[in-house]
C-alpha positions, -999 to 999 in steps of 0.1 A, spaced: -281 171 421 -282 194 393 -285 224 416 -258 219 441 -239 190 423 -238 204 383 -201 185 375 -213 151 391 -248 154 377 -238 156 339 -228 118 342 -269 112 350 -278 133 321 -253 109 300 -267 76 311 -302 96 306 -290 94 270 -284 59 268 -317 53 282 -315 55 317 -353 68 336 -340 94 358 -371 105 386 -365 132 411 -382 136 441 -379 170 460 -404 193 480 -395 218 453 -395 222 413 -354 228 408 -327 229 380 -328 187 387 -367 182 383 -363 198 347 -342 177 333 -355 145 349 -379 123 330 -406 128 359 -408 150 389 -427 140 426 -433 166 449 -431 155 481 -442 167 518 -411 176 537 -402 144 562 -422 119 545 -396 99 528 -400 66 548 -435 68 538 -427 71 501 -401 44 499 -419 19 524 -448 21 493 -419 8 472 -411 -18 495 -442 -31 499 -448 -27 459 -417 -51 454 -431 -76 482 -467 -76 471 -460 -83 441 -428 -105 446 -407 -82 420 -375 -90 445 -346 -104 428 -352 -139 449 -318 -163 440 -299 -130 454 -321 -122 482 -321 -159 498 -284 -162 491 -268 -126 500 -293 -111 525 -307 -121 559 -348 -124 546 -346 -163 558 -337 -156 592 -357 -160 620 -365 -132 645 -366 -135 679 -404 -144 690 -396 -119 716 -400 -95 689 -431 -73 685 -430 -48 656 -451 -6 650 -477 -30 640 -487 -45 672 -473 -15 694 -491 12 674 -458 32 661 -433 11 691 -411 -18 691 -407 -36 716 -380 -31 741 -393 6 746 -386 22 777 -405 58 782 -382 68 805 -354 68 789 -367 74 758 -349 44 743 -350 10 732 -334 -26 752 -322 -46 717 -330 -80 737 -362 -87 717 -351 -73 683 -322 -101 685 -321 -136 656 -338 -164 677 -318 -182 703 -290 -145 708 -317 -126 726 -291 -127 758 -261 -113 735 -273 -77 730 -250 -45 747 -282 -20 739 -305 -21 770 -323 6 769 -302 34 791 -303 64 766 -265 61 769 -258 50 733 -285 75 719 -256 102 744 -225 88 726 -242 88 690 -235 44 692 -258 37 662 -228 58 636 -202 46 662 -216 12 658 -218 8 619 -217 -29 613 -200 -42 643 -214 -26 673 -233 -58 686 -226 -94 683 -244 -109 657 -236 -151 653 -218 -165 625 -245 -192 618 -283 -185 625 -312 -205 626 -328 -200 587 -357 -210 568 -345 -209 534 -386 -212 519 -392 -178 535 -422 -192 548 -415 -190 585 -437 -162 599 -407 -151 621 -383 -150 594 -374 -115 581 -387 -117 549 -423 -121 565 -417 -93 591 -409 -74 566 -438 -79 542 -460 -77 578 -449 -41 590 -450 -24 552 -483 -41 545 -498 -4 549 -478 15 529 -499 14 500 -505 39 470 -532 52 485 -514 60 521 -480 72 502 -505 102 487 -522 103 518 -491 110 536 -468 126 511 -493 140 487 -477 123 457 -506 112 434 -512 73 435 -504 75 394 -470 90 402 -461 70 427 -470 34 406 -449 53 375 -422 55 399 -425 20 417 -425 -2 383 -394 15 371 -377 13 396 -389 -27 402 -380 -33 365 -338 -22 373 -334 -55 389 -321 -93 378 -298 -106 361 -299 -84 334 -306 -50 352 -296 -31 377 -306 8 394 -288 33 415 -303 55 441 -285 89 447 -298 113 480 -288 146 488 -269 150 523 -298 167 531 -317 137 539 -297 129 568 -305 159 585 -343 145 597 -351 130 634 -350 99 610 -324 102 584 -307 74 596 -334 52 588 -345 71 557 -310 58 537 -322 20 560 -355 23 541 -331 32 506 -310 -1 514 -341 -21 518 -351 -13 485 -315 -17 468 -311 -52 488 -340 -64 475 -337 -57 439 -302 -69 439 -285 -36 436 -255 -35 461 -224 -42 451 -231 -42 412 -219 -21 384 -249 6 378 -265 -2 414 -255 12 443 -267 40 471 -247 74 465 -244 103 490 -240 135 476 -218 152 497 -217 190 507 -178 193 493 -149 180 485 -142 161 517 -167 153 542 -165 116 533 -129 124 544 -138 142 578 -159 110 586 -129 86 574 -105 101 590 -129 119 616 -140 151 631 -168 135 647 -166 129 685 -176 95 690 -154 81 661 -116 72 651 -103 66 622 -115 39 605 -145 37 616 -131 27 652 -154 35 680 -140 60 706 -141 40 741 -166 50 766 -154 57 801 -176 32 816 -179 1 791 -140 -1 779 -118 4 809 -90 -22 791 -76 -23 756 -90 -58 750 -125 -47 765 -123 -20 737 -108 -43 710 -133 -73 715 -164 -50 714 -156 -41 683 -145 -73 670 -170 -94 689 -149 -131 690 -175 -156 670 -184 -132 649 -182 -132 606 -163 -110 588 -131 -83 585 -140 -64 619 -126 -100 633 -93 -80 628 -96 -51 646 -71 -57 673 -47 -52 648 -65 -20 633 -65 -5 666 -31 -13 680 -15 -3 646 -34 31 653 -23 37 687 15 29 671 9 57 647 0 79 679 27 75 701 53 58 682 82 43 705 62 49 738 33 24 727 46 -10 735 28 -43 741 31 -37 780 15 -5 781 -14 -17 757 2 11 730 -9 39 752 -43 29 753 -44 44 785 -39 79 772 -63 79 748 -95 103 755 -124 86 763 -164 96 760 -186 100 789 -213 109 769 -227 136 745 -195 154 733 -219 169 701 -216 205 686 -253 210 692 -249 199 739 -213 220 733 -235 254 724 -260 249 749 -231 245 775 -217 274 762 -247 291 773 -243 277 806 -209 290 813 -196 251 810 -171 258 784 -142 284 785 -129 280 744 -140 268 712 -117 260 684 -137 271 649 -126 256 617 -147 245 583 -174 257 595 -199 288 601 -225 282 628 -241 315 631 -250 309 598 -251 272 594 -263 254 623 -297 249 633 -308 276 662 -285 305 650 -295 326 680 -278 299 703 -253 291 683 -244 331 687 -251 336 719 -230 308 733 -201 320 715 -207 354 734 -204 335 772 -172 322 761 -135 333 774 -118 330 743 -126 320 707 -107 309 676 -117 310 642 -101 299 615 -118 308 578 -107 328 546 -125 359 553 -147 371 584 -176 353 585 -202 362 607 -189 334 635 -158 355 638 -184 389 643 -217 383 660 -200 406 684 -205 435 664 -227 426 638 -257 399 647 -296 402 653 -288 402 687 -269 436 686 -302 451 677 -323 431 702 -299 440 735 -286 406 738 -257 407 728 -236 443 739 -204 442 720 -186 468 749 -198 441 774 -195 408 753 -167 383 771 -151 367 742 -121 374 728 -117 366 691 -88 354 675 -92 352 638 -65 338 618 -63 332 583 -69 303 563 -54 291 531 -80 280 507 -78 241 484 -59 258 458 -30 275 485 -21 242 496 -16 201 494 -28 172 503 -54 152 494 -94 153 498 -120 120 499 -148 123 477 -182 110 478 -165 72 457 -144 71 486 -119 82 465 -87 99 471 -75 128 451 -43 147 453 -41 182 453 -9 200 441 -6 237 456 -12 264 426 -6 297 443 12 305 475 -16 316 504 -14 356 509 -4 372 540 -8 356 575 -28 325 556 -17 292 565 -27 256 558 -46 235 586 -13 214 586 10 243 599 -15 254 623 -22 219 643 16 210 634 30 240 652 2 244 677 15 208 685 47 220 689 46 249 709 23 232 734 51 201 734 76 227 743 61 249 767 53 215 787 88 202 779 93 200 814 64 184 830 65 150 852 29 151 855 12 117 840 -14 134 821 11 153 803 24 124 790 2 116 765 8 147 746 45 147 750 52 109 738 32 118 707 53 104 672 55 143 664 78 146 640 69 152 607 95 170 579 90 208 571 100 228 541 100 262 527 102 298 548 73 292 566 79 253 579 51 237 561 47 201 573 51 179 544 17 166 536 33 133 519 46 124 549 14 129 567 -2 107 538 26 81 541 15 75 578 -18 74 574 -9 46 551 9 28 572 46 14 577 65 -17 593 80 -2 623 117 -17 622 120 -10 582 97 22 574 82 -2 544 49 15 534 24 -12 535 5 -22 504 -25 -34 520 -45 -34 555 -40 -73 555 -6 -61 565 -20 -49 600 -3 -64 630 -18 -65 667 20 -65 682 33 -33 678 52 -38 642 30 -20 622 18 18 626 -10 28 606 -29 60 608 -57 48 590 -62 13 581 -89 17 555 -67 37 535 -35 9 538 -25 13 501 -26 47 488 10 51 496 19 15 485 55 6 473 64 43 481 40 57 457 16 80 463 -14 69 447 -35 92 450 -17 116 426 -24 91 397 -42 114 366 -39 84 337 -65 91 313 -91 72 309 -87 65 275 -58 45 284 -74 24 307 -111 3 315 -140 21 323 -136 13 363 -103 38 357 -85 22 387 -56 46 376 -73 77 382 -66 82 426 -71 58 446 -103 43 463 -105 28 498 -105 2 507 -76 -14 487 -83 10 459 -116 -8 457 -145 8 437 -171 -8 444 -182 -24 476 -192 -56 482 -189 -67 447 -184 -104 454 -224 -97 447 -218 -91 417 -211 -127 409 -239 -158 418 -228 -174 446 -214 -205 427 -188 -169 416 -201 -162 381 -212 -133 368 -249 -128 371 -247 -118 335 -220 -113 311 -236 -76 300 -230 -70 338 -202 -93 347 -177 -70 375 -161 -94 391 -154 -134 393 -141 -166 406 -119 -179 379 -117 -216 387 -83 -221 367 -61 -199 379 -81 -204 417 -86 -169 426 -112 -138 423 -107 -114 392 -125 -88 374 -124 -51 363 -123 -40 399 -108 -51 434 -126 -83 445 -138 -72 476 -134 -108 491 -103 -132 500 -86 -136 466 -86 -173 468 -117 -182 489 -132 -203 464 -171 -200 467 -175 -235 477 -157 -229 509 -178 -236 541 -159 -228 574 -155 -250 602 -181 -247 630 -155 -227 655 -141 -198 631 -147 -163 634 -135 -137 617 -124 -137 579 -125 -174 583 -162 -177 593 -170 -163 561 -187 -185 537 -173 -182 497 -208 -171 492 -208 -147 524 -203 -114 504 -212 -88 531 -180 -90 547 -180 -64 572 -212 -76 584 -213 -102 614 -231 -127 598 -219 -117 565 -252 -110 549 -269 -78 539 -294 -64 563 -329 -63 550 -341 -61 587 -312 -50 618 -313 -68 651 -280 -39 661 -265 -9 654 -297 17 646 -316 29 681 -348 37 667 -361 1 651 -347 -29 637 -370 -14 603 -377 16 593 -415 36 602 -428 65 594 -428 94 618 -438 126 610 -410 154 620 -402 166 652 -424 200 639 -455 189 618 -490 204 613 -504 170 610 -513 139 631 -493 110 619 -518 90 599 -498 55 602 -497 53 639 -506 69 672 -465 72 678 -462 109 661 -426 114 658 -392 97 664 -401 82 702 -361 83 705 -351 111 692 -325 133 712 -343 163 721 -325 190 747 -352 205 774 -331 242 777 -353 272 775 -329 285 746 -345 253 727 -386 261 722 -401 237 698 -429 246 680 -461 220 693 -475 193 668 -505 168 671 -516 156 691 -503 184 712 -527 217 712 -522 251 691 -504 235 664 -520 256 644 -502 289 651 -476 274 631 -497 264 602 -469 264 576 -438 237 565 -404 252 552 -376 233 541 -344 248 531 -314 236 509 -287 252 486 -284 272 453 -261 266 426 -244 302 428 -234 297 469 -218 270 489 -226 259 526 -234 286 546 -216 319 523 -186 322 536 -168 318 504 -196 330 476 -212 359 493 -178 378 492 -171 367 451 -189 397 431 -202 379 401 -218 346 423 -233 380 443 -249 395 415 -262 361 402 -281 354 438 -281 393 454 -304 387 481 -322 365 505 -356 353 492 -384 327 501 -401 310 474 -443 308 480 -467 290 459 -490 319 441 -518 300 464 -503 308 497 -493 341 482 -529 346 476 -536 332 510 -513 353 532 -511 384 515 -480 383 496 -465 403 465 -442 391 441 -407 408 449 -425 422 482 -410 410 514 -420 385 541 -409 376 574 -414 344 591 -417 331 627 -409 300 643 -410 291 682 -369 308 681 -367 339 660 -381 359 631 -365 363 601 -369 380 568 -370 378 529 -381 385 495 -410 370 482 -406 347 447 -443 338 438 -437 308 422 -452 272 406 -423 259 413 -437 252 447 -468 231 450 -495 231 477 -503 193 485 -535 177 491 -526 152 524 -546 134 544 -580 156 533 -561 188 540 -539 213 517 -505 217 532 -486 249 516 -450 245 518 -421 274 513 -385 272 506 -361 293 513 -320 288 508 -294 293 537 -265 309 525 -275 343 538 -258 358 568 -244 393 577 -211 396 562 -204 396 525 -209 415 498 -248 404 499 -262 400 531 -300 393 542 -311 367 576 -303 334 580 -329 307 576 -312 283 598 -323 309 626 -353 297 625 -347 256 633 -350 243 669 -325 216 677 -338 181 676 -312 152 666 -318 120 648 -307 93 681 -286 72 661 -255 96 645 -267 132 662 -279 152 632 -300 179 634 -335 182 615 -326 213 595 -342 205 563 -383 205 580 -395 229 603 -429 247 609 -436 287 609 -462 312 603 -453 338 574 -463 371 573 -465 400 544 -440 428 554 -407 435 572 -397 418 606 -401 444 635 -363 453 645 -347 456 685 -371 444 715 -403 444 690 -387 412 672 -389 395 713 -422 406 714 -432 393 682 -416 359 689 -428 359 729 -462 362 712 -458 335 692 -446 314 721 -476 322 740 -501 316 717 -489 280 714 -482 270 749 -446 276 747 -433 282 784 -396 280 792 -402 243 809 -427 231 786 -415 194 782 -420 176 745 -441 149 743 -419 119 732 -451 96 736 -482 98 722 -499 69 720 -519 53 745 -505 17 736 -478 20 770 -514 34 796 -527 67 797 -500 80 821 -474 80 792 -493 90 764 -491 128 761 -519 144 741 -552 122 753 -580 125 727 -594 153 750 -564 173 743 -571 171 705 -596 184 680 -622 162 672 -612 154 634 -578 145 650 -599 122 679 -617 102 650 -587 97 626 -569 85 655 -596 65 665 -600 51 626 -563 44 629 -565 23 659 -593 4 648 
């Protein structure tokens, strides 16, 4: 946090101040782990293991802050006896089909709803990225479940959940993550002791820790942990992402992602949502608890923003124009089927990923089979060149007089050359006045989509064909100014507010929503930053003329809320847990919720209310129901829907490890998305054979003096002099080990490419004793690239492309390699180098990855047999099993 997120880290070293224990946990020793009170160093990919220790710390010892844990979470429920968890199934849940490589939900469902589940199994929602799609409302979950309020019930979550953590212990956290047993229990009792009435802790994670085959259920395994010790939805509690900049919660709100509208609305799937009301009920699921009850109104409000006049009731508001997925629309199946001649142009915009994306050689190569390419940046970064400057110039891949694309760079403006507003990581929206007019050709993204819009509408001015219809009965109309026609981005905001159709009101709040065509609302969570006409977002009152939750200062969504879920913050009879930490309350005299912040809860629900046996909806939720986008209004310690890899998080080692997992037979994500394309070579791991030519792990992540993938720092002269060059940072053992001099250079090899760097001999790096072995780690940033002022090889070159099954992310922060002493051979020797490489470890073109390996599903789906491994690796998976 220090090192990429200095301005939002002083605010830990001010709490730090007043007491607060700050612990870092990191593979490496950075600018954060100095200032921190203590520092873990971690194994790369081993996070689950480290936090399921806490878990089972807080169980074991029943440190779990119980009066909010029976009230607010599901513990008391009781599972499905269907149900069988890793523990039984030797890394597998039930429900697992090999081959498909995915899970049926049926078994993982509260007892009694087995039947109810959408998830069978297919692969198809692991294709469409379901489990982000999803969020809280992809499945139906019923208002009122069987419960067993003692906890005692062995089928009721708590117990599962003490059952399948039971061996995380000290001793197997070190054994797995190499943190010292010492270090972990320091860790584990101060975190325990920031819970109660009195207490609370946050937890704050890099964006990085997404980017695993199981970062979805590393930030599960975070919530666990928060649930338990009462920290959701209370001041000084909390889980924080640390974005990469100023926006992505932004690009996710109001989406780039394929599989997502905004809002958080799934995008319809070809096959499963034919109708407007079969899209509108699987989100909203009738009988279901809580706010998504509404979403017929969400989504028809959104289609009214769309099309305007041309979305009526009879035509389901155009719902039959809008696109619909037929599977994996990712960036990562887009390069590989631009490889395969499948796609004819690419739109580029925020992003760089010859230099940013795992597998840099495809990501450059499919860019060369295309017709046409566009690419939309402030300078020319090396997605707008490989062309003429890329390794694969040198190697005869790529022949610039032959290449087929044609590139059409145009500039961008940067933040400061233009309005609008960005959504940080508080969900908070900030407006940004222009300072300086762009230079040149630049232009905002506004004017380019506005009058690419326009010119498109025109040219097909004249169409009668139906398909054409949906672009030309688009509500395209928004007010330009100045000599360029810059769309006015207030009026953009404005509909993304949302307005009563006959009178043009803004609406003040998303409770405003109508399902009959009155309202249009580009975004219902943000109903309310352009409320009574004013933007809110633009709002700079100081805070010292105002509380300390500054609810002047922008504007938070939802309802310029925040916190979420604060109704936790209060007991469920609605008062404050303590008055030290009171946030919000029921105030029995005036019969409504107050506080410092927005209750996030009906204002005048009481917290006696109990709803009637038929409601759904808001009105199925209880006055003590504060999870109230959840489906049974409870926070999910366990999660019968919505992730695709386990209804609890396991530990799995990455996609590329040099170890056998020593928890289960099961050695990585069993549904993880992998794509079999001879472009994609991933390196083997145990149980598979020759491992050991990739001996090494290396992990990447950012340095204070770049940003993302260079783009913007390599080309500003003093952040160049500051970080010149490319460099990998080696523990003074490995550099003893391989042969390596301080300041010398290095190259390392994966199963894709070679790259190189200069060697930093450091401590800050240290070799970790894990299961009986040492494992050396290196670290290397990825901010280098071609262009620039400072140039040097991109360690993103050297990922394969493996996804996480439940949102699509890459595993770009864990990888293995071999590292070398010297310079990378250049041309046709750097194929040889890396065809060696491939050779050596059983790499063919249509070697296919073993998702199985255990022996719990019959010998004919367990890849790697014990006769396929070494003997140590025979009798530690035989000591496991037994």
């Amino acid at each position: 946090m220090a090192e990429a997120h200095p301005v939002g880290f002083q605010w830990v070293m001010e709490a730090k101040k007043r007491g607060a224990k700050v612990f870092h946990v990191d593979p490496r020793f950075t600018r954060t782990s100095a200032l921190a009170d203590t520092y873990l160093p971690i194994r790369a990919g081993t996070d689950i293991a480290l936090l399921g220790g806490v878990v089972r710390y807080i169980l074991d010892n029943e440190l779990d802050f119980r009066e909010y844990v029976l009230a607010y979470t599901n513990a008391a429920t009781i599972v499905s006896e269907k149900f069988a968890d890793t523990e039984d199934l030797d890394g597998l849940f039930s429900g697992y089909n090999p081959e498909t490589g995915s899970y049926d939900h049926a078994s993982w469902q509260y007892e009694g709803q087995e039947g109810n589940t959408t998830v069978r199994g297919t692969g198809k929602e692991r294709d469409s990225a379901s489990g982000l799609e999803h969020e809280s409302h992809g499945e139906p979950v019923p208002a009122q479940t069987r419960r067993d309020e003692t906890l005692r019930h062995p089928r009721c979550v708590y117990q599962i959940l003490k059952r399948h953590f039971a061996r995380y212990t000290p001793e197997m956290v070190a054994r797995v993550c190499g943190i010292p047993e010492e270090k972990f229990l320091e860790l584990a009792r101060a975190w325990t002791e920031n819970s109660g009435r009195e207490r609370t802790g946050a937890l704050v994670y890099s964006v990085g820790w997404t980017q695993h085959s199981v970062g979805v259920q590393y930030i599960r395994t975070g919530s666990i942990i928060q649930t338990l010790l009462g920290n959701m939805g209370r001041p000084g509690g909390g889980i924080l992402a640390l974005r990469g900049h100023a926006s992505i919660q932004g690009s996710t709100d109001i989406p780039t992602l394929f599989n997502l509208l905004p809002g958080y609305l799934p995008m319809p799937h070809h096959a499963d949502h034919p109708t407007f009301d079969k899209w509108v009920d699987s989100i909203r699921h009738p009988g279901q608890k809580g706010f998504w009850g509404n979403s017929r109104a969400f989504a028809a409000s959104l289609l009214k923003a769309y099309w305007g006049d041309a979305a009526t009731p009879e035509n389901d508001f155009g719902y039959g124009w809008l696109p619909r997925m037929t599977g994996d629309h990712g960036t990562y199946q887009q390069v590989l089927n631009m490889i395969d001649g499948k796609v004819k142009g690419y739109f580029l915009l925020g992003q760089n990923p010859a230099v940013g994306s795992a597998h840099g050689r495809a990501q450059r190569l499919g860019m060369a089979n295309l017709d046409w390419l566009v690419v939309r940046d402030l300078f020319l970064i090396e997605s707008a060149t490989f062309w003429k400057n890329s390794p694969e110039i040198a190697t005869g891949e790529i022949v610039p007089e032959e290449c087929r694309t044609e590139v059409f760079f145009l500039p961008a403006a940067s933040h400061v050359e233009k309005e609008g507003t960005f959504t940080q990581t508080q969900r908070m929206l900030q407006w940004r006045e222009k300072a300086v007019n762009p230079p040149g050709d630049a232009r905002s993204e506004l004017w380019f989509f506005y009058h690419l819009g326009r010119v498109l509408r025109e040219k097909l001015a004249a169409s009668t064909k139906p398909r054409d219809r949906a672009l030309l009965d688009l509500a395209w109309d928004y007010p330009t100014h100045g000599a360029h026609a810059e769309p006015s981005a207030e009026a953009v905001l404005r509909e993304i507010n949302g307005f009563d159709v006959a009178t043009g009101r803004p609406l003040n709040a998303f409770a405003e929503a109508k399902d009959d065509g009155s309202t249009a609302i580009g975004c219902w969570i943000y109903t309310g930053v352009y409320a009574d006409g004013v933007n809110q977002a633009a709002r700079r009152k100081s805070r010292h003329e105002q509380d300390w939750v500054a609810a002047e200062w922008g504007w938070a969504w939802p309802a310029n809320r925040r916190t979420l879920y604060n109704r936790a913050s209060a007991d469920p009879e609605g008062r404050p847990w303590s008055e030290r930490k009171k946030y919000v309350w029921w105030d029995p005299d005036a019969g409504e919720w107050t506080g410092y912040d927005v209750p996030d809860f009906e204002k005048t629900k009481p917290p006696s209310y109990r709803p009637p046996e038929d409601a759904s909806g808001p009105a199925a939720l209880a006055g003590d129901d504060p999870f109230v986008m959840q489906g049974d209004g409870k926070a999910w310690l366990y999660a019968p829907s919505g992730v695709l890899d386990g209804p609890m998080p396991t530990h799995y080692e990455p996609a590329e490890s040099p170890m056998r997992n020593p928890l289960y037979g099961q050695q990585a994500n069993p549904t993880r998305k992998i794509y079999e394309h001879p472009i994609n070579r991933i390196n083997p791991s145990p149980p598979e054979p020759h491992s050991e030519v990739f001996p090494y792990v290396f992990t990447v992540s950012r340095l204070t003096e770049h940003h993302t993938a260079g783009g913007m720092s390599r080309t500003v002269p003093r952040l160049a002099e500051l970080q010149p060059e490319m460099f990998v940072e080696v523990s003074p053992e490995l550099a003893a080990e391989v042969g390596l001099a301080h300041l010398g250079w290095a190259h390392l090899i994966s199963g894709r490419a070679v790259i190189e760097a200069r060697v930093l001999v450091t401590d800050r790096l240290t070799p970790l004793r894990v299961d009986g072995r040492i494992i050396h780690q290196v670290w290397l940033p990825y901010h280098f690239g071609s262009e620039g002022l400072v140039t040097g090889d991109s360690a993103n070159d050297l990922f394969g492309i493996t996804l996480d099954p439940n949102v699509l992310i890459q595993e770009s922060k864990v990888g293995t390699c071999d590292i070398r002493s010297g310079r990378r051979p250049t041309g046709p020797a750097l194929l040889d180098l890396v065809g060696d490489y491939q050779r050596r470890a059983g790499m063919p073109p249509d070697r296919k990855v073993p998702i199985v390996t255990t022996d719990v599903l019959g010998g004919e789906n367990a890849a790697g047999s014990t006769d396929e491994q070494t003997p140590e690796a025979a009798a530690r998976d035989g000591e496991d099993h037994a």
